[in-house]
C-alpha atoms as one frame of an Amber mdcrd trajectory, in Angstrom:
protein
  63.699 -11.974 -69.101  64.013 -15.962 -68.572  63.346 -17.938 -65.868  66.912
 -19.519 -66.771  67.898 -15.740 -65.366  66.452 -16.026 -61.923  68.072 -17.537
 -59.412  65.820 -20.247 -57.383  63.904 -19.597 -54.507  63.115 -21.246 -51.222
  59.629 -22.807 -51.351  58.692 -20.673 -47.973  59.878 -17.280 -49.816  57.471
 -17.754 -52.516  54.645 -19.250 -50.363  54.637 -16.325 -47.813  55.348 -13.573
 -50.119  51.830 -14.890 -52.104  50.054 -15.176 -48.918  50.792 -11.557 -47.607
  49.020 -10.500 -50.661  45.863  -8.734 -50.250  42.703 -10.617 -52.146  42.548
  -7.868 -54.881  46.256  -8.556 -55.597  46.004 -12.128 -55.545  43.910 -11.650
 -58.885  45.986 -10.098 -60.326  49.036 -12.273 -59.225  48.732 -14.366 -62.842
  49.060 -11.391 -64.921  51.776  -9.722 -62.977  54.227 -12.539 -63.486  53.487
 -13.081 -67.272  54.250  -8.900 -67.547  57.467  -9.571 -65.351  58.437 -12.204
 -67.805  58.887  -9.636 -70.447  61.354  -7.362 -68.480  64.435  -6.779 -69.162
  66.682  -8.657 -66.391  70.525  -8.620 -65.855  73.057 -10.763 -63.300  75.185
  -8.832 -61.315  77.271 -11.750 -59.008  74.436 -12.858 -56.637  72.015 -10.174
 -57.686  69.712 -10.355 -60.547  67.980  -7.148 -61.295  64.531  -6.514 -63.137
  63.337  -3.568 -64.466  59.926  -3.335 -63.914  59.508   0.129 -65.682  61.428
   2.615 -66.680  62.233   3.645 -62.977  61.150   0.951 -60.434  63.837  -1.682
 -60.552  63.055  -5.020 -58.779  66.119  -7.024 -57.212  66.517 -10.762 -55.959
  69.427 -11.396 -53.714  70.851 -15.326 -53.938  74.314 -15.526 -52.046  74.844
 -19.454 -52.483  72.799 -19.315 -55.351  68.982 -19.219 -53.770  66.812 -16.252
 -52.492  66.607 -17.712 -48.787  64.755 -15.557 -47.485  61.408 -12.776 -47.864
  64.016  -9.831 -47.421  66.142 -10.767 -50.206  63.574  -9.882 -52.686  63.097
  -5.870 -52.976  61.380  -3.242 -54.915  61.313   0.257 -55.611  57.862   0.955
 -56.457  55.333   3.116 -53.816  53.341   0.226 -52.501  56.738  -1.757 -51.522
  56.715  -4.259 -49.751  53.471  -5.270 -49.856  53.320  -4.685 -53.783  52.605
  -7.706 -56.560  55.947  -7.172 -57.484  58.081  -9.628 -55.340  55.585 -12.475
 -55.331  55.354 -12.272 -58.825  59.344 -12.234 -59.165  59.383 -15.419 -56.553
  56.858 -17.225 -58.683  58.639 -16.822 -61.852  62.089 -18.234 -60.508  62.196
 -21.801 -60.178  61.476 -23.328 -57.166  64.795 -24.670 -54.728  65.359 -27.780
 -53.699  65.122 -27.049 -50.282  68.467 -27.921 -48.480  68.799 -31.213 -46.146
  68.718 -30.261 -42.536  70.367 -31.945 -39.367  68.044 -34.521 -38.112  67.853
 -34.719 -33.882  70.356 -36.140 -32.452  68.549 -38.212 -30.094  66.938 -40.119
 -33.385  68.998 -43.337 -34.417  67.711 -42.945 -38.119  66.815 -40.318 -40.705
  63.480 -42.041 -40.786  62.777 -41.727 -37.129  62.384 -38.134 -36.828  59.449
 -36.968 -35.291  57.596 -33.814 -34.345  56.512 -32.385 -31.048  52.369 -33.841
 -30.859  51.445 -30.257 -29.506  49.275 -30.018 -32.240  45.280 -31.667 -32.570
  45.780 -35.071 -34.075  44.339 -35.431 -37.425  41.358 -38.401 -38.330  43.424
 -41.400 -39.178  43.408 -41.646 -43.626  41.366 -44.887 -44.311  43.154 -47.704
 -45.415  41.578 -49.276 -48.576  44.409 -51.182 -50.537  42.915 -53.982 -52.228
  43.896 -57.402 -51.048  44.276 -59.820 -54.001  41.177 -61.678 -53.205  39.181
 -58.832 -53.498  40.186 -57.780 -56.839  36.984 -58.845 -59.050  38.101 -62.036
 -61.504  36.722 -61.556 -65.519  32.732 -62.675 -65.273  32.800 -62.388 -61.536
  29.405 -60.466 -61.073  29.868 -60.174 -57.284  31.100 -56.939 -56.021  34.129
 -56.912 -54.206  33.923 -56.194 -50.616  33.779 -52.120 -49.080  36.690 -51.009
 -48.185  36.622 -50.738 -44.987  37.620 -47.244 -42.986  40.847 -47.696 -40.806
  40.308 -47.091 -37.466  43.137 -46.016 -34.908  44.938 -49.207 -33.613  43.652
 -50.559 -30.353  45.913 -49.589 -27.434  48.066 -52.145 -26.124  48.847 -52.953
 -22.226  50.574 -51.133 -20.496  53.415 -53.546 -20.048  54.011 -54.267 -23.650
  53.461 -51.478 -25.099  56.860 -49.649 -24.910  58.161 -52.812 -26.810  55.178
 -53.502 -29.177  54.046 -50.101 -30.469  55.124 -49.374 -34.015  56.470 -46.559
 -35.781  53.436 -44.594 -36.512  52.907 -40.847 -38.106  52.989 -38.493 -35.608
  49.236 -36.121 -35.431  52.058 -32.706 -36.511  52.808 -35.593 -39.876  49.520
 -36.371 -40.161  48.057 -33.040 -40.269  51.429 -32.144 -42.884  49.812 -34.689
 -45.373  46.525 -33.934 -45.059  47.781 -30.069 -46.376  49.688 -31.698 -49.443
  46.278 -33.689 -49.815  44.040 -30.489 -50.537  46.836 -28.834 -51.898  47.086
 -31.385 -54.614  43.347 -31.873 -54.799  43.104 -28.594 -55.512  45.334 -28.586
 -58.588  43.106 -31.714 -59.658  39.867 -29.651 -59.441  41.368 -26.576 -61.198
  43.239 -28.409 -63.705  46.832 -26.783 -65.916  44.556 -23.785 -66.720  43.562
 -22.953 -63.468  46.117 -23.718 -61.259  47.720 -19.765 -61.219  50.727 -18.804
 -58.917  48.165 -19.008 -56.001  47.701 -22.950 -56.645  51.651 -23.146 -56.548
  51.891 -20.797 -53.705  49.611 -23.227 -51.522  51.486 -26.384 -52.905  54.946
 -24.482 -51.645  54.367 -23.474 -48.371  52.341 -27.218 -47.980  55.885 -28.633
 -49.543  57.791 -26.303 -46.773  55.836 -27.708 -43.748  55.912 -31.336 -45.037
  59.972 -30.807 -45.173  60.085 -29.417 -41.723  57.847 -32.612 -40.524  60.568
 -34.727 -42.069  58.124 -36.079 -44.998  60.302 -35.458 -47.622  58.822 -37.966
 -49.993  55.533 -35.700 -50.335  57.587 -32.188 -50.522  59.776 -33.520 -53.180
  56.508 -34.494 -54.981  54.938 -31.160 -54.571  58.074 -29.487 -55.675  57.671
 -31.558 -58.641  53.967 -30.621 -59.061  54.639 -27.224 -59.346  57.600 -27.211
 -61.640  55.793 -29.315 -64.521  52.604 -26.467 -63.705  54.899 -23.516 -64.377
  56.324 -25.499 -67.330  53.139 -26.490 -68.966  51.535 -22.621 -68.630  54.939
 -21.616 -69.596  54.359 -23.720 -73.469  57.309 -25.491 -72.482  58.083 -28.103
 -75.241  59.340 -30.673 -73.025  56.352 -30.695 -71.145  54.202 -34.202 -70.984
  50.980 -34.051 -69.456  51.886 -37.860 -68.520  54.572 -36.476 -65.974  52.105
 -34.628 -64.922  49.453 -37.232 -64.011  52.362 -39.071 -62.485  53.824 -36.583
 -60.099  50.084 -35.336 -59.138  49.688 -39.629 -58.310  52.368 -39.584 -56.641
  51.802 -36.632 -54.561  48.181 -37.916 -53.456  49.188 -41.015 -52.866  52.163
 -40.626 -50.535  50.071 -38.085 -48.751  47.158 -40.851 -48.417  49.654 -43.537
 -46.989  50.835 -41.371 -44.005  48.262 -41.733 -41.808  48.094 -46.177 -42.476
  51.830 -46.979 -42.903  53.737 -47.940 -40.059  57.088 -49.267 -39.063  59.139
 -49.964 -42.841  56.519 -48.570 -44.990  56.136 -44.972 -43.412  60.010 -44.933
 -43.541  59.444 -45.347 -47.260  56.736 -43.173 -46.932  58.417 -40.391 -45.156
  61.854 -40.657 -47.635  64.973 -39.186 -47.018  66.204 -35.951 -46.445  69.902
 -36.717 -48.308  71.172 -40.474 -49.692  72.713 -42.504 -47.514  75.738 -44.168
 -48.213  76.467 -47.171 -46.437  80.070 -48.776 -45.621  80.641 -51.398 -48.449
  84.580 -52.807 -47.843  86.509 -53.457 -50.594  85.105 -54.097 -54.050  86.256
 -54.774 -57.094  85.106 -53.160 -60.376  84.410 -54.318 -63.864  83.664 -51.751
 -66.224  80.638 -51.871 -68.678  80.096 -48.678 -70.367  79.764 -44.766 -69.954
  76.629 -43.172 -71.218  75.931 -39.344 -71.253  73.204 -37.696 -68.871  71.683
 -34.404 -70.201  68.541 -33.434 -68.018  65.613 -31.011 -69.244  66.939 -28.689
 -66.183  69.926 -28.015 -68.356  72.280 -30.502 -66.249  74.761 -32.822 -68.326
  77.366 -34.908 -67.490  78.509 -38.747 -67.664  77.120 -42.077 -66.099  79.843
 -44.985 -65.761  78.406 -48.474 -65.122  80.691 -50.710 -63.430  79.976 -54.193
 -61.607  80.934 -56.031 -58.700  82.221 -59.704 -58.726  78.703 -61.079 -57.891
  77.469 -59.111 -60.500  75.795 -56.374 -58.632  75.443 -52.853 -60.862  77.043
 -49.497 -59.474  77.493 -45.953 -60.890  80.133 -43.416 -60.600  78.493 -40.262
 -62.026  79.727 -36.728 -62.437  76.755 -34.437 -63.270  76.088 -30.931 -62.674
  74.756 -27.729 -64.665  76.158 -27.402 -68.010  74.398 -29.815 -70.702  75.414
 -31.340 -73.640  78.433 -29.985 -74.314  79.698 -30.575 -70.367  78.416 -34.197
 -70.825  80.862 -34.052 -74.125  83.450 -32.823 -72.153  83.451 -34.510 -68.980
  83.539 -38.218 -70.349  87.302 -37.626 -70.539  87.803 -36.385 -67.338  89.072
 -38.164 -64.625  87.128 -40.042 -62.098  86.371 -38.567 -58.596  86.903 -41.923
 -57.171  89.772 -42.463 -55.332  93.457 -41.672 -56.412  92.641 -43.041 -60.243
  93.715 -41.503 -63.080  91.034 -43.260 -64.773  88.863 -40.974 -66.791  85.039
 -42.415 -67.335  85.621 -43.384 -70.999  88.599 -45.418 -69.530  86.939 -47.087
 -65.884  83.894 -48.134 -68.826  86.346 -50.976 -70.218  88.894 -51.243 -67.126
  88.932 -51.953 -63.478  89.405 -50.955 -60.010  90.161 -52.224 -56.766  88.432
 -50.047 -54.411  88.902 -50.379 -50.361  86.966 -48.175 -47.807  84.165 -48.301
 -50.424  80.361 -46.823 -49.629  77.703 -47.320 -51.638  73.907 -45.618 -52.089
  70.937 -48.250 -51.947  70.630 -47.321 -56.337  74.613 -48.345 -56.389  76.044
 -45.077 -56.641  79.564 -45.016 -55.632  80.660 -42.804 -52.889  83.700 -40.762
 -52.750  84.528 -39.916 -49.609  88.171 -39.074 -48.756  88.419 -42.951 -47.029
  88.061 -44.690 -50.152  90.773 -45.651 -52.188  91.447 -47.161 -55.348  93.749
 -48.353 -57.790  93.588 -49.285 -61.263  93.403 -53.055 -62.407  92.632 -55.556
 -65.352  88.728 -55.313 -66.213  86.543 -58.054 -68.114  85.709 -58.460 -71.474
  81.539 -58.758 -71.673  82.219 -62.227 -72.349  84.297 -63.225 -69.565  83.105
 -63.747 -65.979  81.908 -61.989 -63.776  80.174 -60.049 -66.849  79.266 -62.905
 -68.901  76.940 -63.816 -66.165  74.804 -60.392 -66.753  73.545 -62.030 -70.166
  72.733 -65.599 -69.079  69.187 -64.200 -66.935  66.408 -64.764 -69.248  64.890
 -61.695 -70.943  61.541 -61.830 -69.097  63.199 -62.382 -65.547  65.540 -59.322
 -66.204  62.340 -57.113 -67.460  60.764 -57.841 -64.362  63.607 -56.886 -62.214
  64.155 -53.627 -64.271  60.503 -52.946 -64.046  60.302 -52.842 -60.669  62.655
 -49.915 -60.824  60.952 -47.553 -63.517  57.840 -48.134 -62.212  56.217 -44.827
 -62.198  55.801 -45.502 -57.847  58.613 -47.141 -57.108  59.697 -46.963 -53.419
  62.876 -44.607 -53.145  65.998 -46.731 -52.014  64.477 -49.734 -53.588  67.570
 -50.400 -55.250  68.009 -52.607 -58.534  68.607 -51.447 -61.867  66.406 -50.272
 -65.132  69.238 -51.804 -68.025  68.648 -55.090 -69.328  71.359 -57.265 -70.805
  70.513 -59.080 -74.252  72.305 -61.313 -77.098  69.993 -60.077 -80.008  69.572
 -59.954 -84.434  68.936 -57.117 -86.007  66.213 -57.319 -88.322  66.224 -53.932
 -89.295  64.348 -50.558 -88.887  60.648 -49.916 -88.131  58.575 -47.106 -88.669
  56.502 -45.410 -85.764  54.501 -42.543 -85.012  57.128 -40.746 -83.274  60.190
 -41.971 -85.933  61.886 -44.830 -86.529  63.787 -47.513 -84.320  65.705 -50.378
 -84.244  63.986 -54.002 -84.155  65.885 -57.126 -82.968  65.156 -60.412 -81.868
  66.725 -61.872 -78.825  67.416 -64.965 -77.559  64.334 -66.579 -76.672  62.136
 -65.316 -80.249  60.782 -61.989 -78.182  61.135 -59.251 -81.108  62.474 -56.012
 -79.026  62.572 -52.482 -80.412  65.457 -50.531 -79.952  65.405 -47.102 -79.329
  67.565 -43.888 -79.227  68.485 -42.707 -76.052  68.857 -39.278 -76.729  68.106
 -37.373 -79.780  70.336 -34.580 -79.110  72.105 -34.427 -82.777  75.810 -33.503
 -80.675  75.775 -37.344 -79.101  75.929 -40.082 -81.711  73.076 -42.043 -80.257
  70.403 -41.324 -83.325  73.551 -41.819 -86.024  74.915 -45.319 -84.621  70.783
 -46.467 -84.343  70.298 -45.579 -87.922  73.697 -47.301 -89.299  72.988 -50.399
 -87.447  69.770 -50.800 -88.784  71.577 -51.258 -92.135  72.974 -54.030 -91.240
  70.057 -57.114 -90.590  71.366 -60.435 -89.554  73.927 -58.680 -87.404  74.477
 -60.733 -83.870  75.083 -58.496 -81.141  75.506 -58.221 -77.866  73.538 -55.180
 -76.210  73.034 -53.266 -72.991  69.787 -51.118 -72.900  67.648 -49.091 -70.371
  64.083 -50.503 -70.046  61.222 -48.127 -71.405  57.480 -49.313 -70.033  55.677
 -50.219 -72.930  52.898 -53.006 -73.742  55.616 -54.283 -76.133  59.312 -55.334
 -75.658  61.400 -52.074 -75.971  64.479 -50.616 -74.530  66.513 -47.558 -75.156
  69.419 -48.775 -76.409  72.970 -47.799 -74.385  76.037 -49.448 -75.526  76.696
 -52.734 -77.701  79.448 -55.338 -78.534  81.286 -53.946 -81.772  79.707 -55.146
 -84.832  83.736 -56.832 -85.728  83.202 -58.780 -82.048  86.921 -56.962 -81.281
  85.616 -54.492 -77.887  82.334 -52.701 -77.170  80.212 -49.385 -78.163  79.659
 -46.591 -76.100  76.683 -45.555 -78.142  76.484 -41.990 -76.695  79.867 -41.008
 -77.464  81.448 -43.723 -80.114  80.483 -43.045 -83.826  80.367 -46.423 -85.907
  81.020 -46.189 -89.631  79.737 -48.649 -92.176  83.229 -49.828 -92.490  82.909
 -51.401 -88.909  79.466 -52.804 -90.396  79.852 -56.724 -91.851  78.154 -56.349
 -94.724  77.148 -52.454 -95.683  75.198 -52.979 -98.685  73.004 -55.246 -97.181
  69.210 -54.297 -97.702  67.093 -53.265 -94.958  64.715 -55.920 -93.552  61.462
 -55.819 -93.838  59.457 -55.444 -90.523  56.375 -55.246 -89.173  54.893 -51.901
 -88.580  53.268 -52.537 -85.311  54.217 -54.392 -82.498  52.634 -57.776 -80.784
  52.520 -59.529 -77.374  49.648 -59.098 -74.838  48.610 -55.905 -74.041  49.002
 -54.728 -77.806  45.519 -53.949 -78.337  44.101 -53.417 -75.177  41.695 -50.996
 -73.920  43.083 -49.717 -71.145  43.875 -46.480 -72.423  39.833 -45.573 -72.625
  40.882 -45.532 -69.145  43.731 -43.812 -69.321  42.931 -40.979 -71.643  40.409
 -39.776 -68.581  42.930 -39.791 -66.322  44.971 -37.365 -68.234  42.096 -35.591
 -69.441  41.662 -33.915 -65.887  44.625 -32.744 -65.852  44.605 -30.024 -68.403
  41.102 -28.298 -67.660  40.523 -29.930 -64.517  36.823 -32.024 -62.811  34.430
 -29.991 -64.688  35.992 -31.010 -68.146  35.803 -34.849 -67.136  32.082 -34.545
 -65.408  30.864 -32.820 -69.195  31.685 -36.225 -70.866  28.830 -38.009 -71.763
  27.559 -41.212 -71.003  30.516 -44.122 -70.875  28.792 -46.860 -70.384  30.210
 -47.706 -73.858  33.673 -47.596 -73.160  33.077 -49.401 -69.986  31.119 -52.605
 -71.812  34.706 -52.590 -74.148  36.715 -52.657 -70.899  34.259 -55.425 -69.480
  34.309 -57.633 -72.728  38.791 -57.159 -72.607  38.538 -58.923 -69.083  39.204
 -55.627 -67.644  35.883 -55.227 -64.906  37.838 -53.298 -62.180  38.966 -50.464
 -65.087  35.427 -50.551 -65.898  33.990 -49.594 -63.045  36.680 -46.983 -61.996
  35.894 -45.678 -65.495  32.186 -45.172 -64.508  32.617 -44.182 -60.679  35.468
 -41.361 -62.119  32.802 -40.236 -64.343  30.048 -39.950 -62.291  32.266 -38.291
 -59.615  33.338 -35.718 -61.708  29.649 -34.853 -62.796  28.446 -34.831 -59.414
  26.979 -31.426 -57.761  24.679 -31.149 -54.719  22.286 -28.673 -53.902  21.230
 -27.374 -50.591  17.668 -27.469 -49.102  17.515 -23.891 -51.145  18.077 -25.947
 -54.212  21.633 -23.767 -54.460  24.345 -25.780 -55.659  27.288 -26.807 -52.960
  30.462 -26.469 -53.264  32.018 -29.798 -55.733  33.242 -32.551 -53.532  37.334
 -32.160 -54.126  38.272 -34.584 -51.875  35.884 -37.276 -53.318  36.798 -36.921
 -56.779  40.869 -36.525 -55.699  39.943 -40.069 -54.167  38.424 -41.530 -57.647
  41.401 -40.228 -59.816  44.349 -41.539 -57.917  42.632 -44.885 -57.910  42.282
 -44.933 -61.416  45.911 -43.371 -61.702  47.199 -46.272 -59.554  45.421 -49.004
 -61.175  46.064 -47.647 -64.620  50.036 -47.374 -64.131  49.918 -51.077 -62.242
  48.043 -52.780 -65.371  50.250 -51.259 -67.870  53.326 -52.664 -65.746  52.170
 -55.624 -66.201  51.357 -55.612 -69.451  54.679 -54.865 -70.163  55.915 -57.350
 -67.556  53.928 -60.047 -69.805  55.232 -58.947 -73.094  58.803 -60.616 -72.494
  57.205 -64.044 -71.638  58.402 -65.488 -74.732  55.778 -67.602 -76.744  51.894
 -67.966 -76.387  51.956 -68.464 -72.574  52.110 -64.569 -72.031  49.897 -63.421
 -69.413  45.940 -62.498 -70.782  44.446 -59.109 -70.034  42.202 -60.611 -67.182
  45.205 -62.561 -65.250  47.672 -58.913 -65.822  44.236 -57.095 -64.298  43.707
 -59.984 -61.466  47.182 -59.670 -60.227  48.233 -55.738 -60.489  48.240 -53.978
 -57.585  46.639 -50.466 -56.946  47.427 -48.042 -54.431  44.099 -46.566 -53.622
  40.765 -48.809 -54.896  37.798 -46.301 -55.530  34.043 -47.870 -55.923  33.279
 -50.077 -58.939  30.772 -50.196 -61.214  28.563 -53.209 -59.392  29.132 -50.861
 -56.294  27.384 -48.116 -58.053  28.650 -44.489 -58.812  27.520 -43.161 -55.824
  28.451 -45.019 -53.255  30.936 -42.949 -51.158  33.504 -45.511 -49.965  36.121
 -43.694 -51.989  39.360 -43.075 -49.837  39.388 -39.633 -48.124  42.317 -37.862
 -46.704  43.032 -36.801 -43.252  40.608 -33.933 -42.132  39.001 -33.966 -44.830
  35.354 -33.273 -45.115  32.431 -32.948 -47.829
């Protein structure tokens, strides 16, 4: 049997179905699903059936295409339906993404929901963002000033207050984070290896209860927690433990802000149930290019990039389960837009005049049966309105396209990841994980180019390769943005190498008849890349973060002593990573006994607290780095300006505030 088999089910299903479990079954919860996975399974319509032995069968009942409820699942063994069966069934299957539901009616906004405060308010989650003069300057021996705890906000008068009291968590919200806080802690402390389908379970149902408190942020994080869990104890080859760090950061984090954010921020905190589409008039469309979108979930389909006439970037997409071959496929079909005949391939070098249009805050295009559109002239990438996309300077348009693959970015924050260059080839460079494409735009800042996707059905890897062939080539590109401490993109689609129309990389193959000069020789190029950043230290930093992940706190508190790494992180300019290093560390290592001398249990919360701080502040710096790579020439940013001026979510003590100072964020009822 494959989990591919098993139809997904409802976070709640799998959540209660592990908690009705008695304690001796919960042990043996792990070791049930791993035998289940080895079971011959068949699909019968909505029913997918499991033969657990040679006469129990074990059924899961989707209609709509998710188990939605406990009853669905069944077996026929003797201890039915309290048996290990079902909960080990529900934890093999996927998790669903739990469907949006009606928000009140006497709310004015998605956002605005709130819940019934019938239940005991939770402590308020500290507040200790960093302001920028706090953050400790390169040689500055003085320790930067405590956090200090947030404290509820002092009631107003009674006559203002009805007009002056913002949008705060409500104590049932409050209370919801402060679950996906030890939820998440908890995978921290038990790391990859220990976090078993009882972990997950306590993740889901924490995911569930967020949803029904309207923070879908944090249960779409969870959700995500648990999926790259099942996939990394599954040996699943797509599996990064970097996702991992990043969805666990992401998690703690928006469950941290809850209780502080108010007014626009807890509406960015809270997220959104479905995306809104917003009434945009009438637009009209330039096409730019089509590229394919095939998903690790086994989703494909096509992305067409179109643009306004003041140049702002919007998507009609068409993807749903099916992969590469259905992103093949659908790039000819027509676009769901309208009354076009258009098919993507076509709208990526045409027009339209669209009236009644709506729009998503990341530019998606809706199509709704108001909108309308017809088919008109498009733009060549060197006439106007396009032309314009090329003439921002590199640097600007890296830190506008950063701000939207940061690893935290706020949902609905709009912009765009591609970047928009005039560029030389110089020819192909080796790396560690192959080789890619280097170029030099306008400006002098050397950029690598790299395949999109390596799937050997799209012609991404074969047009790469045949372009590096040709050095001296002038072209003009269009490439997605990868976060790197050097210039690098992913590169999308490209003028034709003849100057006579454009490249969809994904889908057009180039020949080395469209190539100026085939037999030129390749160019010789450097082997590693330069610009600030290059050969900084950070990643002594970064290499603990991940290290919890795997194993967990008790692999990180056996480390020995850092002070090493943390005198190379000093010396870079980098003091704050320093002493996160050290507090992480230290926190990890830390045990206290009782007045028996018998140890106590490890201090979750506490070293939850350290991690995302170092998390945060790692992922910040390395933006920045990046952000500094595209200044062209020596005026680049240095590693103690990047470190002065990144932000970080959650600060944790530093080094000159000693290891064992506990001024460390903590969530909402928690407790040592």
């Amino acid at each position: 049997m494959t989990a591919a088999l098993l139809p997904p089910v409802a976070p709640e299903v799998t959540a209660t179905l592990v908690e009705d479990l008695s304690p001796r079954l919960r042990k043996r919860l792990d070791a049930a699903v791993t035998k289940l996975g080895s079971r011959p399974a068949h699909r019968d319509g909505d029913t997918v059936t499991i033969a657990v032995d040679d006469d129990t069968e074990l059924r899961l009942h989707a209609p709509g295409g998710v188990v939605a409820t406990v009853d669905a699942i069944t077996c026929g063994c003797l201890l039915a339906p309290a048996c290990v069966h079902r909960a080990a069934a529900a934890c093999a299957a996927p998790a669903a993404d739990p469907a949006p539901e009606p928000e009140p009616a006497a709310e004015s906004t998605p956002d605005a929901a709130s819940d019934p405060a019938a239940q005991p308010a939770a402590p308020t989650v500290p507040d200790s963002t960093p302001s920028p003069s706090s953050t400790p300057s390169p040689g500055d021996t003085t320790p930067p000033a405590t956090p200090a705890l947030a404290t509820s906000p002092p009631s107003a008068p009674a006559a203002t207050a009805p007009a002056l009291a913002p949008d705060e968590a409500t104590p049932a919200q409050r209370e919801a984070a402060a679950a996906l806080w030890s939820a998440g802690a908890a995978v921290l402390e038990a790391g990859v290896a220990g976090a078993g389908a009882v972990a997950q379970a306590a993740l889901l149902r924490a995911a569930h209860t967020a949803r029904l408190r309207h923070l879908h942020r944090g249960a779409s994080a969870a959700l995500s927690v648990v999926t790259l869990l099942r996939a990394a104890r599954a040996g699943d080859p797509s599996y990064r433990t970097a996702d991992l760090v990043t969805a666990l950061a992401e998690l703690l984090g928006t469950a941290h802000r809850v209780g502080t954010a108010s007014g626009a921020e807890l509406a960015a905190v809270r997220g959104r149930a479905r995306r809104p589409y917003s009434p945009d008039g009438s637009l009209r469309l330039y096409g730019l290019f089509t590229e394919p979108v095939v998903t690790d979930s086994g989703h494909g389909g096509v992305r067409t990039w179109v643009a306004t006439a003041d140049g702002r970037l919007c998507t009609v997409g068409d993807v749903a389960p099916g992969g590469v071959g259905r992103a093949l496929g659908v790039a000819d079909r027509t676009v769901r837009l309208g009354d076009t005949a258009l098919t993507h391939r076509e709208l990526g070098r045409a027009g339209l005049a669209v009236s009644g249009a709506t729009v998503s805050p990341d530019g998606r295009l809706g199509a709704g049966k108001g909108v309308k559109a017809v088919t008109v002239r498009g733009a060549a990438w060197t006439e106007p309105p396009l032309a314009a996309l090329w003439e921002t300077p590199p640097a600007e348009q890296a830190a506008r396209a950063l701000r939207s693959v940061s690893r935290y970015a706020e949902p609905d924050g709009g912009g765009s990841d591609l970047l928009f260059l005039d560029v030389e080839l110089l020819g192909a460079v080796g790396e560690s994980g192959g080789t890619c494409l280097l170029a030099r735009c306008d400006g002098g800042v050397p950029v690598r180019l790299a395949v999109a996707d390596d799937d050997p059905a799209l012609a991404h890897r074969d047009n790469l390769m045949l372009l590096a062939t040709a050095p001296g080539t002038r072209l003009r590109i269009i490439g997605r943005l990868v976060p790197a401490p050097h210039p690098r993109l992913t590169l999308l689609a490209c003028s034709h190498p003849t100057g006579e129309s454009t490249v969809d990389l994904g889908f057009d193959r180039l020949s080395r008849a469209d190539l100026p000069d085939p037999g030129a020789p390749v160019h010789s190029a450097p082997d590693r890349p330069g610009g600030p950043g290059t050969e900084s230290p950070l990643h002594l930093l970064e290499r603990r973060v991940e290290q919890t992940v795997p194993a967990g706190r008790a692999t990180l508190g056996m480390v020995g002593d850092v002070t090493a790494e943390a005198r190379r992180l000093r010396r870079a300019g980098l003091p704050t990573a320093a002493g996160l290093l050290t507090a992480l560390r230290a926190s990890a290592a830390r045990r206290e006994r009782d007045l028996f001398g018998r140890l106590l249990p490890a201090d979750t919360d506490g070293f939850a607290a350290h991690w995302l701080a170092a998390a945060r502040y790692t992922a910040a710096v390395a933006e920045s780095l990046c952000a500094a790579a595209w200044e062209p020439g020596p005026g680049a940013l240095t590693h103690s300006r990047t470190e002065a001026q990144g932000p970080t979510e959650v600060q944790g003590p530093t080094e000159a505030q000693g290891p064992t100072e506990a001024t460390a964020p903590r969530p909402a009822g928690s407790h040592r």
